[in-house]
N, C-alpha and C positions, 0 to 999 in steps of 0.2 A: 504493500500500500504506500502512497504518495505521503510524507505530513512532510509540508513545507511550514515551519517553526517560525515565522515569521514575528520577531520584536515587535512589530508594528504594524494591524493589517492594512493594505492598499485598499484603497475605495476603487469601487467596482461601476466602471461606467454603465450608460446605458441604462432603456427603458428596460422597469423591470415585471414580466404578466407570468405573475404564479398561478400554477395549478397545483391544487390541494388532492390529492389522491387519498380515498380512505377519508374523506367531509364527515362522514354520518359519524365519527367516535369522537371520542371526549377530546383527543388532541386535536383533530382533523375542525373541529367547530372551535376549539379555544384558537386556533390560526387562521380562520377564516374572520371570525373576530377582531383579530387581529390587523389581519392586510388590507381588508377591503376599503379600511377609511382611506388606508397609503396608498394603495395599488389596486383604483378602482377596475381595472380589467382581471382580478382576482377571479379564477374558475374553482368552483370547487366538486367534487364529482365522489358520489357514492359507490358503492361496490355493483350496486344494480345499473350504473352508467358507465363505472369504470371496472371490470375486475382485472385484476391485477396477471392472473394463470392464465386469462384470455388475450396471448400475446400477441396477436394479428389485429386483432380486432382495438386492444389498445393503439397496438403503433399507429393504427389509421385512424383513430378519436384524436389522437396527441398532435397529429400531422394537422388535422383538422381546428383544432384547439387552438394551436399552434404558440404554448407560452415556450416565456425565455427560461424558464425555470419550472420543471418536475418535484415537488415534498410527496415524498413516500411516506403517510403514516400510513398505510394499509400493514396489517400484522396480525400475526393468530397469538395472545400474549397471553393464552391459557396456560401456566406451567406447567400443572399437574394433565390438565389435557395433551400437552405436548412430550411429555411422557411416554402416556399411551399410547401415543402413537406419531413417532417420533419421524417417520416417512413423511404424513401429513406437514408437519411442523416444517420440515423443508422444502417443500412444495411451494408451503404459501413464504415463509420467512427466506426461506435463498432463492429458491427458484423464481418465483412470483418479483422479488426483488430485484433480482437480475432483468428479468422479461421489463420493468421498470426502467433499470437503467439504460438499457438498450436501445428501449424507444426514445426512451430522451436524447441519447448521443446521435439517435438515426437522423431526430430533426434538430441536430444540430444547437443544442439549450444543457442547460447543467442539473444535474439531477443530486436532490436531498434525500440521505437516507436513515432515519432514524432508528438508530440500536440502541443499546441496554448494557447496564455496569455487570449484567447476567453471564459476559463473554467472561466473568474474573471468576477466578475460583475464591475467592475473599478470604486469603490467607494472609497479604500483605498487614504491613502493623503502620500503612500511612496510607492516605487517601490515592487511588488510583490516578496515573497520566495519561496521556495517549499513548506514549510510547512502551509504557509496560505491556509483556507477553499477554496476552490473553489464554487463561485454560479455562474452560468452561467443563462446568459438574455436573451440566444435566440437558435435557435436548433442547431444552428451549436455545439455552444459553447457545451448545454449535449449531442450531438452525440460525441462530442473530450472527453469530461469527461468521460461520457459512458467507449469510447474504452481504456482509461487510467487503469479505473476499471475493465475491463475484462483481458486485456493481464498482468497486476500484477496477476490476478487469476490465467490465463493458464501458465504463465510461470514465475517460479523464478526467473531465470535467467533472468532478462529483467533491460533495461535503458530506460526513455518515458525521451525524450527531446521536452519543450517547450519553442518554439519558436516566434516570433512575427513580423509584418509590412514585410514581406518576399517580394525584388523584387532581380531580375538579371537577365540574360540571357534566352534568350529561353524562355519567360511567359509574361502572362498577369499579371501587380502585378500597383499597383497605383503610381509609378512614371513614368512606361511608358507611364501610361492613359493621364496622365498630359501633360506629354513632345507633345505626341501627337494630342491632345487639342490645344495646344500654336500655335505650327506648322500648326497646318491649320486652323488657325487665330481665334477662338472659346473663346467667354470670359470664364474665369475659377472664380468661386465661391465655396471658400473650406474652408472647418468647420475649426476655433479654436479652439473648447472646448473637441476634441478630443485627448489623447494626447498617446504615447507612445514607443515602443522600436523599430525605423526604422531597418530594419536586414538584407544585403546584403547574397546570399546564398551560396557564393563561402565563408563566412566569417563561415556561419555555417555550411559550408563540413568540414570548417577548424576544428571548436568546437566537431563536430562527431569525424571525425578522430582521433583531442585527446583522446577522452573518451574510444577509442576502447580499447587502452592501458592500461587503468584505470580498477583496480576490484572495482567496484560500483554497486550498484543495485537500483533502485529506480527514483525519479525523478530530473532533473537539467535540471536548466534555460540555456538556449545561445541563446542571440542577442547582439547585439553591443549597446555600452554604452554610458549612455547618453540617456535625453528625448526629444522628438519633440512632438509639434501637426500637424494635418495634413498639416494647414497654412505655416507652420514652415518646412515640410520636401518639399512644394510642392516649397515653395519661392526660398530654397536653391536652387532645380534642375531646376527650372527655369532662375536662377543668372546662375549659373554656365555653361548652355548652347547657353547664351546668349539672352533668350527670353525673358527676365522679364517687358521690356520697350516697346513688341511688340504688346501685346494682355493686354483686361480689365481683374484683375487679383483682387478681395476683399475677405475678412477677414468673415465668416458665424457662423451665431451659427447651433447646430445641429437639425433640425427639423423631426420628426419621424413621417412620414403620416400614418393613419388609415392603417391598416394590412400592416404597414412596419416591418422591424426587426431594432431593436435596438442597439450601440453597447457600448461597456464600452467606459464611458467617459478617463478615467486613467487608464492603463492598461501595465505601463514601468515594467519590469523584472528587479528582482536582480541578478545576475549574481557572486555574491562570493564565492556561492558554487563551481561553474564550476572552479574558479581562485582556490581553496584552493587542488582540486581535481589534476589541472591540471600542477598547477605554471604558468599558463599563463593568464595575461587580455585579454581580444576581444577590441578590436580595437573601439574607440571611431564614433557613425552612422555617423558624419559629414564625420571623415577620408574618409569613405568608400564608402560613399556616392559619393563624388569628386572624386575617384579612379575609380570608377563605370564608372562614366559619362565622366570621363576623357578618358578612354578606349573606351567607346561608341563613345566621338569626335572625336578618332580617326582611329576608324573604317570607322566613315562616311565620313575623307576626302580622307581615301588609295583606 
């Protein structure tokens, strides 16, 4: 893979008409969110307009389409499904991604691919770089590696952002699971020795968006800053919502049953590259965390 390390990122000429692949999911809407005030020719395209394994029929919507930039959030990010069945997983996660990058190089535009801190086996004792090995301990994880390695193949032109602990709007992601656990009175039992970069996805349309501007090729981290373990992200959202006095709520180590999958214990992102590229920090998880839910309480009393 290409990472050009650049001190300083170059500004990136030129009109810029994204297309959002994979619109209908929580990232795909927190980015579309995002571009369309900046980048009113903004397309965004669902899996029933756009699917990804449909590789003809894309190239010819993209040609049609015709943006200067390709965002891949299409992805199967079931872990325990991608287990099961771990063929599927690379289907959609490398192959699917590749048929992605491919089209975008065919018409000539740069293509975004969004992976996951999943490619670590989270044994390091400091927050992940780009340039550390990647082992990944379970399918999900080399179906993301995989598609890393094919879309640097199909297309020069490419940025793969990985990202990490992804919740917000519109998804299933593990602080809703919580929240709603709390709420209809269910004791909650949640690992400590898990640990890593909680990531709001309105924060990481924000971290895409910069990068669009950016001449870069290669790989960068974006999640929000700062480490949590699960314990640790679950306690905060349950403080903050009020629940934490309500329901049996204790501290677990991680236990991996026979043909379960596995996940990296340590697993937080460095995130300097994206700061040196961009001149901007991402927002510490707590912030965003509180901004999050803060915006959630007060949707649920208007």
């Amino acid at each position: 893979m290409t990472l050009e390390d650049d001190s300083v990122g170059r500004k990136r000429g030129g009109d810029i008409r994204p297309l959002v692949i994979g619109a209908g999911g929580m990232l795909g809407q927190a980015l579309l969110r995002r571009l369309e005030p900046e980048y009113p020719e903004t397309i965004g395209a669902t899996r029933a307009e756009i699917d990804i394994l449909d590789r003809f029929g894309m190239e010819a919507e993209i040609v049609r389409l015709n943006p200067t930039v390709v965002i891949n959030c299409a992805a199967w990010t079931d872990v325990d499904g991608c287990t099961r069945n771990p063929a599927r997983a690379l289907e959609v996660n490398a192959e699917g991604a590749e048929h992605v990058a491919r089209a975008a190089a065919g018409s000539g535009c740069r293509v975004v691919q969004v992976s996951t801190d999943f490619v670590f086996d989270g044994r390091l004792e400091r927050p992940y770089v780009e340039s550390d090995v990647p082992a990944p301990i379970q399918a999900y994880g080399l179906s993301k590696l995989e598609g890393e390695r094919r879309v640097a193949v199909a297309n020069e032109d490419h940025l793969i952002v990985r990202t990490a602990w992804l919740y917000g709007e519109h998804g299933d992601h593990f602080v809703g699971r919580i929240l709603a656990r709390a709420r209809a009175g269910e004791p909650l039992r949640v690992v400590e020795d898990q640990r890593g970069s909680p990531t709001l996805a309105d924060d990481l349309a924000d971290g895409i968006a910069s990068l669009l501007r950016v001449e870069h090729r290669g790989i960068v981290h974006v999640v929000n800053t700062g480490v949590a373990s699960r314990y640790e992200l679950a306690r905060r959202a349950l403080e903050a919502m009020g629940l934490l006095g309500r329901v049996r709520f204790e501290a677990v180590r991680t236990v991996v049953p026979a043909g379960g999958t596995a996940r990296p214990a340590a697993s937080p992102l460095d995130t300097g590259l994206f700061t040196r590229l961009t001149g901007a920090a991402p927002r510490s998880w707590t912030e965003a965390l509180d901004d999050f839910l803060g915006r959630e309480a007060g949707d649920a009393e208007a």
